[in-house]
VMD Tcl script that draws the C-alpha trace (Angstrom):
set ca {
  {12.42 30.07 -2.18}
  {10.78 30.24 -5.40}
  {13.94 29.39 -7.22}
  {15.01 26.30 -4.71}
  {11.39 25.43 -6.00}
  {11.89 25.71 -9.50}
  {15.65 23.56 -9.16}
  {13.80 20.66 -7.25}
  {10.67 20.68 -9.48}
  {13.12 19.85 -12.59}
  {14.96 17.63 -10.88}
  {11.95 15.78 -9.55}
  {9.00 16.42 -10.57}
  {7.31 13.62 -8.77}
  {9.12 14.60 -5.60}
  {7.87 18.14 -5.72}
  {4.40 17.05 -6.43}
  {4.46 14.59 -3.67}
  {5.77 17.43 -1.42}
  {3.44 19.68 -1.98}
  {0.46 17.25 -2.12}
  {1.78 17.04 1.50}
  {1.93 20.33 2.11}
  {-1.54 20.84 0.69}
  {-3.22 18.06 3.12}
  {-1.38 19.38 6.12}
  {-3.13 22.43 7.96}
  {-0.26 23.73 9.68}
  {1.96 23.67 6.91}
  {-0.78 24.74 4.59}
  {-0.78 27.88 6.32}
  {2.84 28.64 6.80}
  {3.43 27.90 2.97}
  {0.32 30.71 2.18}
  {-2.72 29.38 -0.45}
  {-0.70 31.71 -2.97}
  {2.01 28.69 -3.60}
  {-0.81 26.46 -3.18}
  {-2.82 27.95 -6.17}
  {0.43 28.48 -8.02}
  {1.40 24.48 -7.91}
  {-2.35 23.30 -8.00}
  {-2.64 22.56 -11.60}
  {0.88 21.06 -11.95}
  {-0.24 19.10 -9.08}
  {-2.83 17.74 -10.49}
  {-1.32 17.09 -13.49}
  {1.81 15.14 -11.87}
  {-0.85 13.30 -9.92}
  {-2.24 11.46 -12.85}
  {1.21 11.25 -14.02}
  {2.15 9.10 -10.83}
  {-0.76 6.97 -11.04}
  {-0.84 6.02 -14.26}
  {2.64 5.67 -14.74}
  {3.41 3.85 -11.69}
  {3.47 -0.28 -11.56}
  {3.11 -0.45 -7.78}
  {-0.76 -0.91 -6.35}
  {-0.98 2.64 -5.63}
  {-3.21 3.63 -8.43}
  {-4.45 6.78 -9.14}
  {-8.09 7.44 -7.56}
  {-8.94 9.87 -9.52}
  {-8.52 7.88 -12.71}
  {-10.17 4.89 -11.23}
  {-13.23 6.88 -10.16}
  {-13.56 8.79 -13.24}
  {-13.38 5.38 -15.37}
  {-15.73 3.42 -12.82}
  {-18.24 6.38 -11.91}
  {-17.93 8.66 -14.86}
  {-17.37 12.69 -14.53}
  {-16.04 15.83 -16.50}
  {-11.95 14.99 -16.44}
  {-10.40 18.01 -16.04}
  {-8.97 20.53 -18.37}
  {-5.36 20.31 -16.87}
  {-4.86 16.13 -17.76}
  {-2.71 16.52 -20.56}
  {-4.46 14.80 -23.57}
  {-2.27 11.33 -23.70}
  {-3.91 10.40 -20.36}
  {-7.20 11.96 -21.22}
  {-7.05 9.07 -23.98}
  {-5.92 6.64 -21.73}
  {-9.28 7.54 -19.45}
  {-11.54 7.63 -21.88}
  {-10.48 4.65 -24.17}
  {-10.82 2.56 -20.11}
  {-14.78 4.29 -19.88}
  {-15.46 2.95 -23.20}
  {-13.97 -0.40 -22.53}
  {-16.34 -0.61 -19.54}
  {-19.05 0.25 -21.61}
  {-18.39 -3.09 -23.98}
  {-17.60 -5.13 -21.03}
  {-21.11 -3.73 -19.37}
  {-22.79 -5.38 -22.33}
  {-20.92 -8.61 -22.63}
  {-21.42 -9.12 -18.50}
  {-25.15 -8.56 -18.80}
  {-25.40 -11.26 -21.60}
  {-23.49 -13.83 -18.96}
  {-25.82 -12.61 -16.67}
  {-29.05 -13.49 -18.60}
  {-27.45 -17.10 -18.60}
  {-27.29 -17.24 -14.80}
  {-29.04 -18.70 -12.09}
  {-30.17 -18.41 -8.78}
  {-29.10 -14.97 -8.81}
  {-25.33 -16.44 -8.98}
  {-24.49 -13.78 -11.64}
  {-21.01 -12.29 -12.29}
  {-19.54 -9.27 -10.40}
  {-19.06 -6.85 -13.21}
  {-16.88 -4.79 -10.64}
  {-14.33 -7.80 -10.24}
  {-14.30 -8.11 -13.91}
  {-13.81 -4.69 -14.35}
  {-11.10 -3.76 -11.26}
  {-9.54 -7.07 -13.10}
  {-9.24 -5.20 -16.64}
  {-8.59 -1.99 -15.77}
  {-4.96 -3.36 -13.63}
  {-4.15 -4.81 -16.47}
  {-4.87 -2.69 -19.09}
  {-4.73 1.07 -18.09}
  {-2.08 3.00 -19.88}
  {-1.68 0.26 -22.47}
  {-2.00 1.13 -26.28}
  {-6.33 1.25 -27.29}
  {-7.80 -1.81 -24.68}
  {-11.09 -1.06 -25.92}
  {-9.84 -3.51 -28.89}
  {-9.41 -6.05 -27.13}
  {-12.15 -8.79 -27.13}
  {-13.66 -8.20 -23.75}
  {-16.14 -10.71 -24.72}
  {-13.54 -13.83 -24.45}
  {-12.05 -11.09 -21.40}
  {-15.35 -11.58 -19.91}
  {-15.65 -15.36 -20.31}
  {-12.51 -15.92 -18.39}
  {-14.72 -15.31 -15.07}
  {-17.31 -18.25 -16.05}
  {-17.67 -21.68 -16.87}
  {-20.02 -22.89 -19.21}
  {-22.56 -25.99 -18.27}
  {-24.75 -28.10 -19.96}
  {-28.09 -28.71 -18.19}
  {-31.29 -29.76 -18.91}
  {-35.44 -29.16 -17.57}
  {-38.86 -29.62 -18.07}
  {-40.40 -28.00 -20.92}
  {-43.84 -27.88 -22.45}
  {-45.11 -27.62 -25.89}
  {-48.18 -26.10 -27.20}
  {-50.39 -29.27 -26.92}
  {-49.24 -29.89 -23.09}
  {-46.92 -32.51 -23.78}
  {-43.78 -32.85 -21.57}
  {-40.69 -33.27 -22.20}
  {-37.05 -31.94 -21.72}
  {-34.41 -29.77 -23.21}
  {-31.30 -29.16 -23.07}
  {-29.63 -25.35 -22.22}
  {-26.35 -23.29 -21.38}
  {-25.79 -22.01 -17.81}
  {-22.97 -19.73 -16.46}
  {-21.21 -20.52 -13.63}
  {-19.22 -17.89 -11.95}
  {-15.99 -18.90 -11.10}
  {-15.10 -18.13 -7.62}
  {-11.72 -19.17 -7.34}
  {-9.10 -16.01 -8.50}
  {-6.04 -17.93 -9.18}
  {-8.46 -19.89 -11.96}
  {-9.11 -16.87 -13.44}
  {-6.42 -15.43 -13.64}
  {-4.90 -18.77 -15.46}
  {-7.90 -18.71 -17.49}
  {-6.64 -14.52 -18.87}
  {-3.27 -16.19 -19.12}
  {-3.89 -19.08 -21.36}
  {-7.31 -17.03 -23.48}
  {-5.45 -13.37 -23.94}
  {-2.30 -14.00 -24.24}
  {-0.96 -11.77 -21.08}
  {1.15 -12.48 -17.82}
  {-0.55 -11.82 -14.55}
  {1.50 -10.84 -12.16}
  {1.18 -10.80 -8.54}
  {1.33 -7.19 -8.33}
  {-1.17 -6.81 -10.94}
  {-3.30 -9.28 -8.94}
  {-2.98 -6.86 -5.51}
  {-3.92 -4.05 -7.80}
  {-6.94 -5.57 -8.88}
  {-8.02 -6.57 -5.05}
  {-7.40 -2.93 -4.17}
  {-9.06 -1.30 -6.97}
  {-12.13 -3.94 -6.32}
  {-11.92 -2.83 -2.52}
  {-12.06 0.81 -3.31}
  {-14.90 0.91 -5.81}
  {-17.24 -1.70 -4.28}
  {-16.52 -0.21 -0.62}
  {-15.37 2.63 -0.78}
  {-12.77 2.39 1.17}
  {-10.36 5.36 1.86}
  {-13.40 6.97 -0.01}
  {-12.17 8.21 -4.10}
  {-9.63 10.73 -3.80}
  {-8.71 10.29 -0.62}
  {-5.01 8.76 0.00}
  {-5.48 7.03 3.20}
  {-7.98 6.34 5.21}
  {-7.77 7.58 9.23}
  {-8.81 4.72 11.35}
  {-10.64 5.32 14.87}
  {-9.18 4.81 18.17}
  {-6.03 3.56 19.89}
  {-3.50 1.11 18.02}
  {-2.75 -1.73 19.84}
  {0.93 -2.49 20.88}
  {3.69 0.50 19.52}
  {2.52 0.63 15.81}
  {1.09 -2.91 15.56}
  {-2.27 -1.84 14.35}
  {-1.03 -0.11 11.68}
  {0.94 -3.26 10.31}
  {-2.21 -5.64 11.20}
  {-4.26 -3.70 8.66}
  {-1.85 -3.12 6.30}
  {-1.56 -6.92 5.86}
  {-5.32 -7.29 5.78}
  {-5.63 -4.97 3.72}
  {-3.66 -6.47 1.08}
  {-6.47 -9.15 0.55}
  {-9.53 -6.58 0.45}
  {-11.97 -8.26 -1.92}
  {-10.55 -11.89 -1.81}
  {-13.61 -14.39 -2.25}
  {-14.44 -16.65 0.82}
  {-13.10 -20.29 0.14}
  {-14.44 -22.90 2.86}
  {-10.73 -23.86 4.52}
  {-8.91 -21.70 3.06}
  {-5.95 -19.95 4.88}
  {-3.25 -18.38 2.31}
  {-3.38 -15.90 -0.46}
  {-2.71 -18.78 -2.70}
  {-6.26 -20.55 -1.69}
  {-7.91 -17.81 -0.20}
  {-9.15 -17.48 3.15}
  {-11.99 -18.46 5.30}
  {-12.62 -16.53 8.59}
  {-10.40 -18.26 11.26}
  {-7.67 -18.54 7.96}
  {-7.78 -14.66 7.22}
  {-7.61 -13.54 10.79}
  {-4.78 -15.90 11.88}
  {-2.89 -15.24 8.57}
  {-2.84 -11.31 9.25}
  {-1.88 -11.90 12.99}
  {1.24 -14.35 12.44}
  {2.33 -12.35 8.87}
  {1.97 -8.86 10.29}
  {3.71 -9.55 13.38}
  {1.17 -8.65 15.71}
  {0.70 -12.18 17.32}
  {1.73 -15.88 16.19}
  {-1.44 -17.32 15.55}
  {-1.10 -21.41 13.99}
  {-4.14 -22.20 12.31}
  {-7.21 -22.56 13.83}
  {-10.94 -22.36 13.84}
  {-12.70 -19.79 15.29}
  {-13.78 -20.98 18.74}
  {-9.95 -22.28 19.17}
  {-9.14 -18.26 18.72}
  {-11.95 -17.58 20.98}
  {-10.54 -19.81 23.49}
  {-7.33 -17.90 23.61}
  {-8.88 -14.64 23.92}
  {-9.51 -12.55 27.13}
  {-13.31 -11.30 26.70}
  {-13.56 -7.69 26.45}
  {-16.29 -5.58 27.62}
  {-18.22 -3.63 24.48}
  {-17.16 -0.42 26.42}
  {-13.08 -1.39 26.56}
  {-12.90 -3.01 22.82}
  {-10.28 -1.20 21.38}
  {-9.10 -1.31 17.49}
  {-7.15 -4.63 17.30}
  {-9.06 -6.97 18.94}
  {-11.34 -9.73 18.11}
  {-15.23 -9.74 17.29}
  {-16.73 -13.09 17.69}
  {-20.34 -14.21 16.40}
  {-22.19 -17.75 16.66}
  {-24.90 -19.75 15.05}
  {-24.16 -18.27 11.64}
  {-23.88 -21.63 10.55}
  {-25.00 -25.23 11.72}
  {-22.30 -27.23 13.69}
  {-20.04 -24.97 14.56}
  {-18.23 -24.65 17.88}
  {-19.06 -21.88 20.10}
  {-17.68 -19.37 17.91}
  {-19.01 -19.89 13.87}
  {-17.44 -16.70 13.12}
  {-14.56 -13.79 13.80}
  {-13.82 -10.50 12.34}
  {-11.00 -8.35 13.43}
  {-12.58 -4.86 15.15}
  {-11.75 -1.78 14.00}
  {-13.94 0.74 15.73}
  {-16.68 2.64 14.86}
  {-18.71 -0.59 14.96}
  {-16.65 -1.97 12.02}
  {-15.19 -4.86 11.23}
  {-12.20 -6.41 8.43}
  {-13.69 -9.84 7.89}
  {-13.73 -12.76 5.10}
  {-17.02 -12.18 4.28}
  {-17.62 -12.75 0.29}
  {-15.25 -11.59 -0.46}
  {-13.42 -9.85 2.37}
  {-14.12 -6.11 3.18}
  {-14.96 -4.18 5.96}
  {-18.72 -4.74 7.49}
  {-21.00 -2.89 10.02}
  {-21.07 -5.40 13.56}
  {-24.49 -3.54 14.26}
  {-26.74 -5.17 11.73}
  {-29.97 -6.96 12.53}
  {-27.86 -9.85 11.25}
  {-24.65 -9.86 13.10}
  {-25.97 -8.16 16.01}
  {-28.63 -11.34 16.41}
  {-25.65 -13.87 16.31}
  {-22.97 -11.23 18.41}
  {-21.10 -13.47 21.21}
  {-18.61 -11.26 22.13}
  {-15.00 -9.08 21.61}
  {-11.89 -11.05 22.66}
  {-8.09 -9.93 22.70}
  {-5.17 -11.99 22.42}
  {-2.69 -12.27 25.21}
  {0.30 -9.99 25.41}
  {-1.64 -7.29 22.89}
  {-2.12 -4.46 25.27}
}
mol new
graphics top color blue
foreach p $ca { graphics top sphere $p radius 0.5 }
foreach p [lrange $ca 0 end-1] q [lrange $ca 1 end] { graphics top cylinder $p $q radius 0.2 }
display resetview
């Protein structure tokens, strides 16, 4: 056994360490394999671990590297150094783009002040694994997320006279696909889409903590609905985790508003073909559901949450626990029993032919 291990492990070694990762987070198979392998493989599992993530162009990122470089921690003595370098060069980096975000901050207002977790999930997809980013100018980086206006106000000099100046204000740019042009055109670097999915996910994971750090995949509550239709609703809503609200939006490309995001998950995951809509013409589609038969899947409706809507001024999609996936701002997951949304709660709907 030891030898077929040895054959495959050279042959593979990211095979082998996804194997045995399996192995590892599997009880039964934990057992039957014994804890001796286990502690055998253990450090060359962590080892290929970090290897997978960082190497890796697909939005599965490491978590272990993202939480170390967003939260801090000791990194442990089996990363070989070359990615020890890689995570400490990224803390650093943070540490100068810390700075530069706090001075756009102090030129905010109305508490409109930039998310130094976008910025950051943005840099870090870009630049992990690449040669020293702590050089680069994360000053012009930061800029890239802000426009610059001119305004003016009322000042007063010492003998009471008034009069008016004129100062700099940042504006925090809302729209991604701007800044993303804006890191195209000021450093010199391609965006891809990919990199842009592996900025929403990293965003997602540190600002929600979704799937929780370290933990591959998070186990959602209840039934699915349909033979594996769940599963391929979230996926697809997933992909657009920390998206920022846009009024009328209803594609990646422009963003999403409520009604937009939930019909664009239905109609591209499958689940249901859902045209565009608002939310009270999804409401009026629905079957209402009782609170004790919603099921994972199904609809969450709210009203009044803002002035001349229809019935419904809201919808989330429900899945369980008292959670929803909605386009808040910027979409995530949110708790249905809040003072707020439980104040404006109208009801759970589902969707004919779904269950």
């Amino acid at each position: 056994m030891f030898l077929c291990l040895e054959v495959i492990f050279i042959a593979n070694p990211v095979l082998i360490a996804k194997a045995v990762v399996m192995g590892l987070s599997n009880d039964k198979l934990r057992r039957g394999m014994g804890w001796t392998i286990a502690a055998i493989f253990s450090p060359i599992i962590v080892i290929l671990a970090l290897l997978i993530g960082i190497m890796s162009a697909t939005a599965n990122h490491n978590t272990t590297a993202i939480d170390l470089c967003f939260n801090g921690g000791v990194i442990s003595g089996n990363v070989p150094e070359e990615f020890r370098e890689y995570i400490e060069d990224m803390q650093y980096s943070f540490k100068l783009l810390d700075y530069d975000i706090n001075k756009i901050n102090n030129q905010t207002e109305d508490g409109n002040s930039l998310d130094p977790i976008r910025v950051k999930a943005v840099f870090y997809a870009l630049y992990f694994g690449e040669d020293r980013p702590s050089l680069i100018n994360t000053l012009r980086f930061s800029d890239c997320f802000v426009t610059y206006e001119e305004r003016t106000r009322t000042v007063m000099d010492e003998e009471g006279n008034e009069g008016e100046e004129t100062y700099t204000v940042a504006v925090p740019i809302t729209d991604l696909s701007i800044v993303y042009r804006n890191i195209e055109n000021m450093m010199e670097i391609t965006v891809t889409s990919e990199n842009q999915m592996n900025a929403n996910r990293i965003y997602a994971l540190v600002k929600y903590g979704h799937g929780a750090i370290g933990v591959d995949e998070f186990q959602y509550p209840g039934e699915p609905i349909g033979d594996g239709s769940y599963k391929d609703l979230i996926e697809e809503a997933e992909k657009y985790l920390g998206y920022p609200y846009v009024w009328g939006g209803s594609n990646p490309r422009t963003s999403f508003d409520c009604s937009g995001y939930v019909c664009w998950v239905y109609t591209q995951s499958g689940v249901y073909n859902l045209p565009r809509t608002t939310a009270t013409g999804i409401y009026n589609q629905c079957a209402l559901v009782p609170k004790t038969e919603v099921m994972p899947g199904d609809l969450v409706f709210f009203q009044g949450t803002y002035a001349g809507a229809g019935v419904a001024s809201h919808i989330g999609i429900y899945v369980g626990n008292g959670k929803m996936l909605h386009a808040g701002d910027p979409i995530g997951y949110a708790d249905i029993n809040t003072k707020y949304w439980q104040k404006h709660f109208l009801g759970f709907g589902r969707l004919p032919e779904i269950n």
